[in-house]
C-alpha positions as CSV (number, residue, x, y, z in Angstrom):
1,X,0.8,-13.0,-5.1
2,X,3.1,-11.6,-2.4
3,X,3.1,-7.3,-2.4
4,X,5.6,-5.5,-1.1
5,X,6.9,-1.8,-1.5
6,X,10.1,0.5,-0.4
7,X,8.8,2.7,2.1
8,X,10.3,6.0,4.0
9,X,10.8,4.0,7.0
10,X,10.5,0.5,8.8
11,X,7.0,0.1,10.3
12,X,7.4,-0.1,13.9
13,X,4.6,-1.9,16.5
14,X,3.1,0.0,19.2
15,X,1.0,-1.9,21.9
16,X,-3.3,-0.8,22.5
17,X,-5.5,-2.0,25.0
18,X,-8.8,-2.1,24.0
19,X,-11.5,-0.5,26.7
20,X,-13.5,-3.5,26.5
21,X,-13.2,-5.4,30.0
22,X,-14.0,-9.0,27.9
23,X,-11.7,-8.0,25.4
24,X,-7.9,-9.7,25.2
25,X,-5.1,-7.1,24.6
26,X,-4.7,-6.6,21.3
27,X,-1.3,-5.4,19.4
28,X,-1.9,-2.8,16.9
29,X,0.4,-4.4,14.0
30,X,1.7,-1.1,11.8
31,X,2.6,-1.6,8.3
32,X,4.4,-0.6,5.5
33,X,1.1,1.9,5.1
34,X,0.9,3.0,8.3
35,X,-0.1,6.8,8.9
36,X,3.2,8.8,9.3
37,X,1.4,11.1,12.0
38,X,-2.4,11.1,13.2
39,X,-4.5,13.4,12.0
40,X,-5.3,16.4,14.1
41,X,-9.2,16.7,15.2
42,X,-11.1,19.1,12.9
43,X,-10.8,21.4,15.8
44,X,-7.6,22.0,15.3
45,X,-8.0,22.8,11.2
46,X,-10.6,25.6,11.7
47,X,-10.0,29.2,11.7
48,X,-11.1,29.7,15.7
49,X,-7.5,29.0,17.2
50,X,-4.6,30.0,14.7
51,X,-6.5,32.3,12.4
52,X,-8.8,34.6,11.7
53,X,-10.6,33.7,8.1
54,X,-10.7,36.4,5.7
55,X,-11.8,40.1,6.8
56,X,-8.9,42.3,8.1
57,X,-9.1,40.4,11.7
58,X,-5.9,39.9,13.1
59,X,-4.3,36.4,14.4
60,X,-5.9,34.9,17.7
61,X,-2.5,34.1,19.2
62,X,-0.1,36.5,17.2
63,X,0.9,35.0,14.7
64,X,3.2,37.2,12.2
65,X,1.1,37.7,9.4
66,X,3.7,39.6,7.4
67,X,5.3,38.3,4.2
68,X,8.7,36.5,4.1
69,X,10.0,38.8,1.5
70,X,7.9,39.0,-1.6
71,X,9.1,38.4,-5.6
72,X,9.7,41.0,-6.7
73,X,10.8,43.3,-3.6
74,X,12.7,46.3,-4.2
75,X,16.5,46.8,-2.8
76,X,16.6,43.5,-0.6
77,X,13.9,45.1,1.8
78,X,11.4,42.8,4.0
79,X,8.5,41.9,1.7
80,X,5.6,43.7,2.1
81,X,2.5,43.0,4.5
82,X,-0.2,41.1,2.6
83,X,-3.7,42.2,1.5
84,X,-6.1,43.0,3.7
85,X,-7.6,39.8,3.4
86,X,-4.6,37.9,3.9
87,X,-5.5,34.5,6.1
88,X,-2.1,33.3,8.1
89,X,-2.2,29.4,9.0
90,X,-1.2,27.8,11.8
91,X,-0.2,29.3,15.6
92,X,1.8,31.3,16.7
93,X,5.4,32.0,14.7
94,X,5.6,28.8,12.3
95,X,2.9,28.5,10.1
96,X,2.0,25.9,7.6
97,X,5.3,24.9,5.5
98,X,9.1,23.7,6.7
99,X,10.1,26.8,4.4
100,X,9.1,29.6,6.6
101,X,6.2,31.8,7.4
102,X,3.8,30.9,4.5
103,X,0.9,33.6,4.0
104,X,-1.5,32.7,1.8
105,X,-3.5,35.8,-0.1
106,X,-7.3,35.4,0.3
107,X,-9.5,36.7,-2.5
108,X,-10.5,40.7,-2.3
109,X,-7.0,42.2,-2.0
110,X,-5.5,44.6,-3.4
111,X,-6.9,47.3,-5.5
112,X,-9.1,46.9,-8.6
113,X,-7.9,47.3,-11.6
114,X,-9.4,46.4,-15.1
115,X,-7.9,42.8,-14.8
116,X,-7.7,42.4,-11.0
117,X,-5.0,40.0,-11.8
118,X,-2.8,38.0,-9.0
119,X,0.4,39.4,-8.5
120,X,3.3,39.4,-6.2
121,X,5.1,43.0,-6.4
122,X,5.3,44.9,-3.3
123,X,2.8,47.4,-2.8
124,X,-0.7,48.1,-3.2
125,X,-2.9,47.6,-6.7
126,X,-1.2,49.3,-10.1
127,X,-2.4,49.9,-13.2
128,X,-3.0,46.5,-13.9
129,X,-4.6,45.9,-10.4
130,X,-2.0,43.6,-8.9
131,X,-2.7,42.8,-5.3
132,X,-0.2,43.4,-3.1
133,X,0.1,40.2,-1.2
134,X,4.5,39.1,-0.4
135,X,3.3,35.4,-0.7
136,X,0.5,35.6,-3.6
137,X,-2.6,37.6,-3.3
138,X,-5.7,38.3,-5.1
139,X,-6.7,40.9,-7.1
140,X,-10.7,41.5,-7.1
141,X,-13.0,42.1,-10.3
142,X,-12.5,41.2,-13.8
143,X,-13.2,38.5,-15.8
144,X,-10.0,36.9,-15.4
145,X,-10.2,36.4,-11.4
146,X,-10.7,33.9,-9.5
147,X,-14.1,33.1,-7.6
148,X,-14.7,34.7,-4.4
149,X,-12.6,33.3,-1.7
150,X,-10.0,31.6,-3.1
151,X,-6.8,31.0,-1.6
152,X,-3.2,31.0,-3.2
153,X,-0.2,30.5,-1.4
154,X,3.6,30.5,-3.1
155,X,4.4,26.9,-3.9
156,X,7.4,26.0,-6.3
157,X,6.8,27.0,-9.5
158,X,4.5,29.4,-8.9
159,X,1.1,30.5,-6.9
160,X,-0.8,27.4,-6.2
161,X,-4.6,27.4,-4.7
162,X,-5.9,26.1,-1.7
163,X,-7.5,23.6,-1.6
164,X,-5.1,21.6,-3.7
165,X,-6.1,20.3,-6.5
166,X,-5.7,16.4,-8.0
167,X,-2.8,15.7,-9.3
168,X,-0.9,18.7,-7.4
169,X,2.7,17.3,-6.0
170,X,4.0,18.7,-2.9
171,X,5.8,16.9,-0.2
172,X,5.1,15.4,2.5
173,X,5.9,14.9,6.4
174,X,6.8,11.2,7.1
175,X,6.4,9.9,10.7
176,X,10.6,10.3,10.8
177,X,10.1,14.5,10.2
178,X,11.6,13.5,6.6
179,X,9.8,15.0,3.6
180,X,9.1,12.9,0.8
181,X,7.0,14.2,-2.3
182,X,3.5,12.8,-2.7
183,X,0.9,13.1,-6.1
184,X,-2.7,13.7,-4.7
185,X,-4.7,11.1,-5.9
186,X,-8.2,12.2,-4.0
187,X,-9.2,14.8,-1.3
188,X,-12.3,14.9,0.6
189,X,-14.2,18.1,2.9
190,X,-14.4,16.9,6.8
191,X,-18.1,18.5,6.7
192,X,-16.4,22.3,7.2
193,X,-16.1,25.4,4.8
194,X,-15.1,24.2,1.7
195,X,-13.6,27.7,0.9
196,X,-11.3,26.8,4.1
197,X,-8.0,24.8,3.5
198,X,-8.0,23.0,6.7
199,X,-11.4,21.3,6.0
200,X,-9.6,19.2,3.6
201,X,-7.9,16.0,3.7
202,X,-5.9,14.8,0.8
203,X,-5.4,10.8,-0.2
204,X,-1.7,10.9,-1.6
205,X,0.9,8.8,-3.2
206,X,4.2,8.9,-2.3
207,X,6.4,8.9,-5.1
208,X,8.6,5.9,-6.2
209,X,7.1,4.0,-3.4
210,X,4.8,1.2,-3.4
211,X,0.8,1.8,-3.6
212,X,0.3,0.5,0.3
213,X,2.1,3.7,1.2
214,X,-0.8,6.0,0.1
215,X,-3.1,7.2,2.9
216,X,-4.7,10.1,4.3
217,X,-3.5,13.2,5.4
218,X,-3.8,16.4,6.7
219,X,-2.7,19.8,5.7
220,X,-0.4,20.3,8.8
221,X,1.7,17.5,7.2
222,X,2.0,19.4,3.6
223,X,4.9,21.5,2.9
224,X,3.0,24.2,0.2
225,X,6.1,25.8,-0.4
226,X,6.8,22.8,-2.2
227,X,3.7,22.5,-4.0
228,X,3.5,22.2,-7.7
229,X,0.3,21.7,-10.0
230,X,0.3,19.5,-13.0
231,X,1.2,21.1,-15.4
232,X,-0.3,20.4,-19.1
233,X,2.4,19.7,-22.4
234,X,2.1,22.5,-25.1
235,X,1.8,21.7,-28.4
236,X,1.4,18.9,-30.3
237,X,2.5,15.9,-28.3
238,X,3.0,11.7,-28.9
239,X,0.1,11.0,-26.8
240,X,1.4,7.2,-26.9
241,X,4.7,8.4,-25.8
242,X,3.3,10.6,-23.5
243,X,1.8,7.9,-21.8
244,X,4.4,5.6,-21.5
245,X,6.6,8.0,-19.9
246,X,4.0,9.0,-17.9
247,X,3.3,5.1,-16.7
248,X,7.2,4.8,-16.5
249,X,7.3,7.5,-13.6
250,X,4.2,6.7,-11.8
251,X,6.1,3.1,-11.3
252,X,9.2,4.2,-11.5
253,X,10.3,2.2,-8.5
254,X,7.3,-0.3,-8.3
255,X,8.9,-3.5,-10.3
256,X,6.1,-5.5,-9.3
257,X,4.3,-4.4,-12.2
258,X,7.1,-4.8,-14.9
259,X,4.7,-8.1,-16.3
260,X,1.5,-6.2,-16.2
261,X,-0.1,-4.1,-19.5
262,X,0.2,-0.3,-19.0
263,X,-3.4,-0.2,-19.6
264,X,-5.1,-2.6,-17.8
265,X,-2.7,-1.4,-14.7
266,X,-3.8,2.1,-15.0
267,X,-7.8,0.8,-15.2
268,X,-7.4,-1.3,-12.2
269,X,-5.6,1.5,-9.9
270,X,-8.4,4.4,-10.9
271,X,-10.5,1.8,-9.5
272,X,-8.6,0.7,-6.5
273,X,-7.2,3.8,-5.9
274,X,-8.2,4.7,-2.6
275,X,-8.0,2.1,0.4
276,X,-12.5,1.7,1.6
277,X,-11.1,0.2,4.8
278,X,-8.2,1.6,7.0
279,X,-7.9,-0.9,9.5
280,X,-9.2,-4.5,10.4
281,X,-8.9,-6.0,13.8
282,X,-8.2,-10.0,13.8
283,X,-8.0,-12.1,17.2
284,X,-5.5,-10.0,19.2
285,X,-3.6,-7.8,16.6
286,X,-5.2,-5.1,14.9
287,X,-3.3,-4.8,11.6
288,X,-3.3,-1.3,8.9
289,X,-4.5,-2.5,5.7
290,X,-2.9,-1.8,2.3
291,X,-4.9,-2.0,-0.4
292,X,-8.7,-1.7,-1.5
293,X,-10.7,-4.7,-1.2
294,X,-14.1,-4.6,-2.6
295,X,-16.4,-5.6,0.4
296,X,-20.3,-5.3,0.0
297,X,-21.5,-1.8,-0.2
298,X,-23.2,-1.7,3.0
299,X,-19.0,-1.2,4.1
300,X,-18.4,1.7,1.9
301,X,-17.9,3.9,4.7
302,X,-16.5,2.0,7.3
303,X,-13.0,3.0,8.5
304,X,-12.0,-0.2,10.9
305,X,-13.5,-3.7,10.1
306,X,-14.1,-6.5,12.9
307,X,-13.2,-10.0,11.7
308,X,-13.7,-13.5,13.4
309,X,-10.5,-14.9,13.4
310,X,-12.0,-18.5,12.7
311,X,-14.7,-18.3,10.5
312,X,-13.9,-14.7,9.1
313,X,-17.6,-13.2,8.8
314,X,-16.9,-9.4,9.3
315,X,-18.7,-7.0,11.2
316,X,-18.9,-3.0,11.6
317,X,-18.7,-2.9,15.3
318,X,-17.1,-4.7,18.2
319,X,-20.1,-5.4,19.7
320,X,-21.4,-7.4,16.5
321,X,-18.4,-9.1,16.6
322,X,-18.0,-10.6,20.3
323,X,-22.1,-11.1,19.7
324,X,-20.9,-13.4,16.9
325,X,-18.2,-14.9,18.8
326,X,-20.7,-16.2,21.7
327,X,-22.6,-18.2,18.9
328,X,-19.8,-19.2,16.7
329,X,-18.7,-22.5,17.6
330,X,-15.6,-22.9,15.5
331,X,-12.3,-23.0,16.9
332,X,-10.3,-23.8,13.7
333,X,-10.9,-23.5,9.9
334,X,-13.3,-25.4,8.4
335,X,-11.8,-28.4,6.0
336,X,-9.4,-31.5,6.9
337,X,-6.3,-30.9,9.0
338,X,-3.1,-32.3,7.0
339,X,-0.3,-31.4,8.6
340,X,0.8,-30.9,12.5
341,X,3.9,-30.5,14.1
342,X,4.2,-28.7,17.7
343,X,2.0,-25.6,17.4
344,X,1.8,-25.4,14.1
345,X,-0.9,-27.2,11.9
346,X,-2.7,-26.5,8.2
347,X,-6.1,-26.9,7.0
348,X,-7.2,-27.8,3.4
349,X,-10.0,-26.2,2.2
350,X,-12.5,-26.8,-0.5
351,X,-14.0,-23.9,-2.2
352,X,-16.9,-25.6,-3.3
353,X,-18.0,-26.8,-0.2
354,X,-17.0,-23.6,1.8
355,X,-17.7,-21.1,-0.3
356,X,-18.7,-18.4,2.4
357,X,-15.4,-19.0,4.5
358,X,-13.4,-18.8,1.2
359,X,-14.8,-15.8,0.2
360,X,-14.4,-13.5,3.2
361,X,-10.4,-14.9,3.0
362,X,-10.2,-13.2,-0.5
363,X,-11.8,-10.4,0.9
364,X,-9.6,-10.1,3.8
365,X,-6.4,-10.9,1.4
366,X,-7.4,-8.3,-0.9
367,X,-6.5,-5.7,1.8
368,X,-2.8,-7.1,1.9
369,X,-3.0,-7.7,-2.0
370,X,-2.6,-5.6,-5.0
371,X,-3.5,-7.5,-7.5
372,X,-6.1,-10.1,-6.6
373,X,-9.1,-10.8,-8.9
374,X,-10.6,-13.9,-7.1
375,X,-13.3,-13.0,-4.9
376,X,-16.3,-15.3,-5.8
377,X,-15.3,-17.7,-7.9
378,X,-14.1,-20.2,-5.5
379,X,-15.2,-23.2,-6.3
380,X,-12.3,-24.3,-8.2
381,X,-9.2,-23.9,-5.7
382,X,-8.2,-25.4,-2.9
383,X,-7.3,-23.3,-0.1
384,X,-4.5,-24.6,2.6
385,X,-4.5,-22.1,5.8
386,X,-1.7,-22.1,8.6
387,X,-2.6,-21.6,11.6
388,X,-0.8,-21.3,15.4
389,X,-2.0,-23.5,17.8
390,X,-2.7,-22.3,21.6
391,X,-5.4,-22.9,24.1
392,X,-7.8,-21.0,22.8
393,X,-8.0,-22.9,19.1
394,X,-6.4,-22.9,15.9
395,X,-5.5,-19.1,14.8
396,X,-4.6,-18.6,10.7
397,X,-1.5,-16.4,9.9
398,X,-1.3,-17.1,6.5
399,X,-2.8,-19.1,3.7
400,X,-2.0,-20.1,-0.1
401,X,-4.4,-21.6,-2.5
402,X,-3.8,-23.5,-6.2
403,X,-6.0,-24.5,-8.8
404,X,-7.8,-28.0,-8.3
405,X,-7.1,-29.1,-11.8
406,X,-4.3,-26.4,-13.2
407,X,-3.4,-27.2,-16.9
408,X,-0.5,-24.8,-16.7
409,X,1.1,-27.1,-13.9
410,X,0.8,-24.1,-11.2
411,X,1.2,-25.5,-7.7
412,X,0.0,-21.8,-5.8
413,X,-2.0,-19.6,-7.2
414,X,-2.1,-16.6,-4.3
415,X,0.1,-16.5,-1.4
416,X,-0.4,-14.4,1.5
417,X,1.2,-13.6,5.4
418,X,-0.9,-11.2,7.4
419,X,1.1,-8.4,8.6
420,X,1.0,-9.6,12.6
421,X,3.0,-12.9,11.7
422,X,5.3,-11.8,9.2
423,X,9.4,-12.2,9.3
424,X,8.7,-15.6,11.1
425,X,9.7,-18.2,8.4
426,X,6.4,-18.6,7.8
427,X,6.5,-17.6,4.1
428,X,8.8,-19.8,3.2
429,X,7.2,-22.6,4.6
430,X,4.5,-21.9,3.0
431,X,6.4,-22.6,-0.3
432,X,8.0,-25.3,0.7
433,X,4.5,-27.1,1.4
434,X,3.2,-26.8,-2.0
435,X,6.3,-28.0,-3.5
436,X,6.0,-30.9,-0.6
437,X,2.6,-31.3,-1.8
438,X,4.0,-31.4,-5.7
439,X,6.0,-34.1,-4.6
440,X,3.6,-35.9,-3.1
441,X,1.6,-35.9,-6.3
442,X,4.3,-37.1,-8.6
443,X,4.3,-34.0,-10.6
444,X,6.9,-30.5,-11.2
445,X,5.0,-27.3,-10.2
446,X,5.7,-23.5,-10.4
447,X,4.2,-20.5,-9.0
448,X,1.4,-18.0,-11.1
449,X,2.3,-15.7,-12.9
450,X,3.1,-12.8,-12.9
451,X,5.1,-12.8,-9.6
452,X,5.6,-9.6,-7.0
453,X,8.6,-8.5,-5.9
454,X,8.6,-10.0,-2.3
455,X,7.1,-13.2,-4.7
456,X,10.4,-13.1,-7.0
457,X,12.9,-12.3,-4.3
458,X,10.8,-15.4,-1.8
459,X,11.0,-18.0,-4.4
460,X,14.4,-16.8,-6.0
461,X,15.6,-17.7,-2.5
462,X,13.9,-21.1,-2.0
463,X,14.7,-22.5,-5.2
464,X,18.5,-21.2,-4.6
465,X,18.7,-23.2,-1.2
466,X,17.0,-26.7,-2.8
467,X,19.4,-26.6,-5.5
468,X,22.5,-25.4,-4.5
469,X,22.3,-27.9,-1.2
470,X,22.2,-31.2,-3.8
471,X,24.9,-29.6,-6.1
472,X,26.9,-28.9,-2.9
473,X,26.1,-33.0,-1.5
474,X,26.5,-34.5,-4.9
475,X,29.5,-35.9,-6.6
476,X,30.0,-36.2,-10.3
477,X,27.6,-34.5,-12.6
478,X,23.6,-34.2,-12.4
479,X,21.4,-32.9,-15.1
480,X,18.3,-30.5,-15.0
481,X,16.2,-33.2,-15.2
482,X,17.4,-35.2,-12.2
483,X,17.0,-31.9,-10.3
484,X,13.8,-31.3,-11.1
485,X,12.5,-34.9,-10.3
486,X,14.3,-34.4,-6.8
487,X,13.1,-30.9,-6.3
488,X,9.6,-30.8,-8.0
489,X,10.9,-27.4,-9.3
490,X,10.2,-26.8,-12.8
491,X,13.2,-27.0,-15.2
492,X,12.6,-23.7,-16.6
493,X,12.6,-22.1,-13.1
494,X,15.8,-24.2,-12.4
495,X,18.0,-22.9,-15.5
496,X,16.3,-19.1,-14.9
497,X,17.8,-19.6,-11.3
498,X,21.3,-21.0,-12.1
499,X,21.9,-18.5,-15.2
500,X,21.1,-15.5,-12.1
501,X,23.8,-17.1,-9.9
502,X,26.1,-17.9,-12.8
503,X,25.9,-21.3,-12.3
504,X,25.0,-22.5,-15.8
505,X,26.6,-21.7,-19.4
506,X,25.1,-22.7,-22.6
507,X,27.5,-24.8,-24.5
508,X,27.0,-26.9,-27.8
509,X,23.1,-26.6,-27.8
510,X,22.8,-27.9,-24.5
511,X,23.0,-25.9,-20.7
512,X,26.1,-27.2,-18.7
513,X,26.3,-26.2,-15.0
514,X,29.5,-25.2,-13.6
515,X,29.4,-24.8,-9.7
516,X,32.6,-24.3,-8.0
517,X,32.2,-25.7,-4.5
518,X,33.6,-21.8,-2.6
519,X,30.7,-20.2,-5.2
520,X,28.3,-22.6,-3.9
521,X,28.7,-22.0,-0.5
522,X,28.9,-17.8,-1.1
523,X,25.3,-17.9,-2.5
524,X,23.6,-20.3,-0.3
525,X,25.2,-18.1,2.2
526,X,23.5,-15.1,0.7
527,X,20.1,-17.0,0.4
528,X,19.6,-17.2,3.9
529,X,18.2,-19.6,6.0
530,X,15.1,-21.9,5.1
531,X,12.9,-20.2,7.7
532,X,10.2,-22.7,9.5
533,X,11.1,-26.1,7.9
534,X,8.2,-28.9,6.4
535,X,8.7,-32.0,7.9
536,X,7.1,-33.6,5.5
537,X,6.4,-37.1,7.5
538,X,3.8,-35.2,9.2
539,X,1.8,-34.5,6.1
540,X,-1.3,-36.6,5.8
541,X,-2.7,-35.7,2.6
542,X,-4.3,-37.0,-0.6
543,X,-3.9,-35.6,-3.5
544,X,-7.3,-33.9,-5.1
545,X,-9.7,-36.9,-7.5
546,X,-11.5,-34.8,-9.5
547,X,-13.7,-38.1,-10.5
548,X,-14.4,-38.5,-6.8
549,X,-15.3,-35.3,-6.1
550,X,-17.8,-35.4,-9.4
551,X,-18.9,-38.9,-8.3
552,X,-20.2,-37.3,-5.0
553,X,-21.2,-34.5,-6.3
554,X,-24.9,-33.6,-4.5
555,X,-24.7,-36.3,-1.8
C-alpha cells in the first residue's frame, strides 16, 4: 500500500555533507514528517538562562514577570504580579506562548487558607486561600492541592499543568510560523527535573493530518495559551457512540482508513504510535522516516539507522556500515534481472530463497508504510525492485511485491517509492509493470485491498489513461470484456472507474458506456501524463511454476 497524508506545508530538501572524508555527499530527503523546527539543546530548556526556578529569585536577563492582566481584575487595571513563586519562561520580553507574556504560578503561593485552592483573583490569599497568581497560581496546604511543585499556566479553557498531560491539545508551531493544533500522544523527560517543564518533550499529532506528521517537539514550539486538557463526558454516555465519534475525529481527514475496522485501527496505532526510528540514511540521501517499523530490539533506542543500499543489512553507526560496505560484494539486488532500458532495470526476487534481503525491505518499507503486516513471512511473494543504474551499481528506489499463487487474482500486494525518488514517474511505472506482467501471464489482475489514498488516487489515474486512450482510438462500440482482455484491468475496477468519470449508465440490466469524444479528451487531460513508461519488449520474464519451484525444492 501507498501512504500519504495532508500536511501544513510542502516538504522541502536541504543539502548535508557528511564529515566523513570517504563518505559521498549525501542529500538529506525531508518529508511529509519532517520536524517543523529543531529542537533546542537541553541547555537552552533549563532554568539557568531565562529563569530562575521557583523561590522568589528574579529573571536572569529581565524578563517581565508580571501578569498580563489576571481574570478577574478589578476596573480594567494591569493584573496583578504573580506569587512569590511564580517561574517566568523564556528570555527576555516574550515568553513561552504567541499570546503574550505567559506566567505560569509555581506551587507555594499565595496565602494558606483551609483549602489552599488555585485561583486567579487579584490579590493576595482570601478566605478561601486563593493564590494570587494573574496567570494561575497555587495555593499551598489542604487536601485538595496539588503536590509540591506543580506548575499551571492559563491555557484555553482554563488552568492547565505543566508538564502537559496525554491527551492535552494545544497548538503547535509549524516550520512556516503557522500554528496548527496537535493531541499529545506521548512525552518523555530529557534526563532533567521532572518538576521542570522544559525537561519534557512531547510526541504529538497534528490534527486532521496524516499519522507521518507526528513527531517530537519541544516546548518552545507550544502555544500554552492554547492548551486544553481532555476533558471527560458527564453522565451517562453511549459508550459505542462515544467511540465512534471519537474514531470519526481522530481521522477526520485521514480517508485512508475509511476500509479499515474502528477497532483493529485503534489497536494497531496504540502500538505504532510513536515512530522507534527518526531517520535512516540509504546510499547518498538520508531520508525522515514516517511510521514505526518494528526492527529487533537491540534498535529500540536508536534515533538514525544506517542501511546498505544493496543488500539492506542495517547498522547503528556509520562506521558498521562503510565496515560492511568493504566486505559486501553486491552491487545490485539479489534475484534475476527482467527488465532494462537505459538506466533503469528491475530485479525479481524470491522470498524463499532470500529471505534475509526480503526481510530487511519490509523492514525498511514499514518506515514509509502505515499499514504493513508482512515482515517474516516471505516466502510466499515475489518481490520486483527498481533500481537506477550508474557507475557505481544498481541502486533501488522502489519496489512492489504480489503473491506467488494469489487466489483472489491480486497482481501487487505492497507498493512502495522511497521518499528521495519520489514525483519521478516512477510510481506509475511501477503499476504499469505488474499489469505488463498480468498480461504476460494471460490473466486480469487488481491491486490488494484495502487501498491508501495516494493508492486510490495512483491507480484511479492509470486505469483512467489505459481506458480512455482505446475508447478515444476505437470506432464503433467495445464491451467491458474486450477492455479488460486488452487492458488486464479487472472488469469490476473498469465499471468502478467509468461510473467516477460518468462514462457508463446502467440501462436494461446491462452497463452501456457513453463517451463523448470532447469528455474523453477533458479527463484524460485531468489524468495526467503516464509518468516513466514500460516498454514492455524489454521484459524478459517467466511467469512463476509453482510445480517447478516444488520440483526443485531442496536442490
Amino acid at each position: 500500500m501507498v501512504d500519504t497524508g495532508r500536511s501544513p506545508e510542502p516538504f522541502a530538501t536541504t543539502d548535508g555533507v557528511d564529515g566523513a572524508a570517504q563518505a559521498p555527499k549525501r542529500r538529506r530527503m525531508g518529508s511529509a514528517s519532517a520536524t517543523p523546527g529543531a529542537t533546542p539543546p537541553t541547555s537552552q530548556l533549563g532554568f539557568g538562562d531565562g529563569a530562575v526556578a521557583g523561590g522568589s529569585g528574579q529573571p536572569l536577563d529581565g524578563a517581565d514577570s508580571r501578569g498580563q492582566g489576571g481574570a478577574g481584575a478589578a476596573g480594567g487595571t494591569p493584573g496583578p504580579s504573580p506569587a512569590p513563586g511564580a517561574v517566568p519562561i523564556g528570555k527576555g520580553p516574550a515568553v513561552v506562548g504567541k499570546g503574550g507574556s505567559l506566567v505560569l504560578g509555581r506551587g507555594g503561593g499565595g496565602g494558606g487558607g483551609n483549602k489552599g485552592k488555585a485561583g486567579s483573583k487579584a490579590g493576595g490569599g482570601g478566605p478561601a486561600g486563593r493564590a494570587g497568581s494573574g496567570l494561575g497560581g497555587f495555593g499551598g496546604g489542604g487536601d485538595d492541592v496539588a503536590e509540591s511543585g506543580t506548575i499551571l499556566v492559563q491555557g484555553r479553557n482554563g488552568e492547565v499543568r505543566l508538564p502537559l498531560d496525554i491527551g492535552a491539545r494545544v497548538d503547535c508551531k509549524w516550520r512556516d510560523g503557522a500554528y496548527h493544533t496537535v493531541r499529545i500522544i506521548e512525552r518523555r523527560n530529557l534526563g532533567g527535573d521532572p518538576a521542570d517543564p522544559r525537561a519534557w518533550d512531547y510526541y504529538v499529532h497534528y490534527v486532521g493530518f496524516n499519522r507521518r506528521m507526528d513527531e517530537w517537539v519541544s516546548l518552545p514550539q507550544l502555544d500554552l495559551s492554547t492548551a486544553e486538557v481532555e476533558q471527560q463526558m458527564e453522565g451517562p454516555a453511549d459508550k459505542k457512540g462515544q467511540k465512534k465519534k471519537v474514531a470519526a475525529e481522530e481521522h477526520d481527514s485521514d480517508s485512508e482508513h475509511a476500509d479499515f475496522d474502528p477497532n483493529q485501527l485503534r489497536e494497531h496505532e496504540e502500538f505504532t504510535k510513536v515512530k522507534n526510528i527518526e531517520t535512516i540514511e540509504l546510499g547518498r540521501h538520508e531520508m525522515d522516516t514516517w511510521y514505526f517499523s518494528p526492527f529487533p530490539p537491540e534498535f529500540k533506542d536508536v534515533k538514525k539507522l544506517y542501511c546498505c543500499e544493496y543488500s539492506l543489512h542495517f547498522f547503528k553507526r556509520r562506521s558498521q556500515m562503510l565496515r560492511h560496505l568493504h566486505k559486501c560484494g553486491m552491487r545490485h539486488p539479489p534475484g534475476n534481472e527482467i527488465y532494462r532500458n537505459g538506466n533503469i532495470c528491475m530485479f525479481e526476487v524470491d522470498g524463499k530463497k532470500e529471505k534475509a534481503f526480503c526481510q530487511n525491505l519490509c523492514y525498511l518499507a514499514k518506515l514509509f508504510l502505515d499499514h504493513k503486516t508482512l515482515y517474516y513471512d516471505v516466502d510466499l511473494f515475489l518481490f520486483y525492485i527498481l533500481c537506477e543504474l550508474d557507475e557505481r551499481g544498481a541502486h533501488m528506489v522502489g519496489y512492489f511485491s504480489k503473491e506467488k499463487c494469489s487466489e483472489e487474482g491480486y497482481n501487487l500486494a505492497c507498493i512502495l517509492m522511497l521518499p528521495a525518488y519520489q514525483r519521478k514517474g516512477y510510481g506509475k511505472f511501477l503499476i504499469s509493470m505488474s499489469y505488463e506482467l498480468s498480461k504476460l501471464e494471460g490473466k486480469v489482475g487488481t491491486p490488494e485491498r484495502p487501498l491508501s489514498d495516494l493508492g486510490r488516487v495512483s491507480y484511479h489515474g492509470y486505469w483512467t489513461r489505459e481506458l480512455l486512450a482505446i475508447l478515444r482510438d476505437t470506432e464503433g462500440s467495445i464491451s467491458i470484456k474486450e477492455l479488460s482482455e486488452l487492458t488486464a484491468i479487472k472488469p469490476d475496477d473498469i465499471i468502478n472507474t467509468l461510473q467516477q468519470l460518468g462514462l457508463i449508465q446502467y440501462q436494461k440490466g446491462q452497463h452501456v458506456i457513453c463517451a463523448a469524444p470532447k469528455l474523453v479528451e477533458k479527463h484524460l487531460k485531468a489524468a495526467g501524463g503516464p509518468g516513466l513508461v514500460v516498454d514492455p519488449s524489454k521484459i524478459v520474464w517467466t511467469p512463476y511454476n509453482a510445480e517447478r519451484d516444488y520440483a526443485n525444492f531442496g536442490r
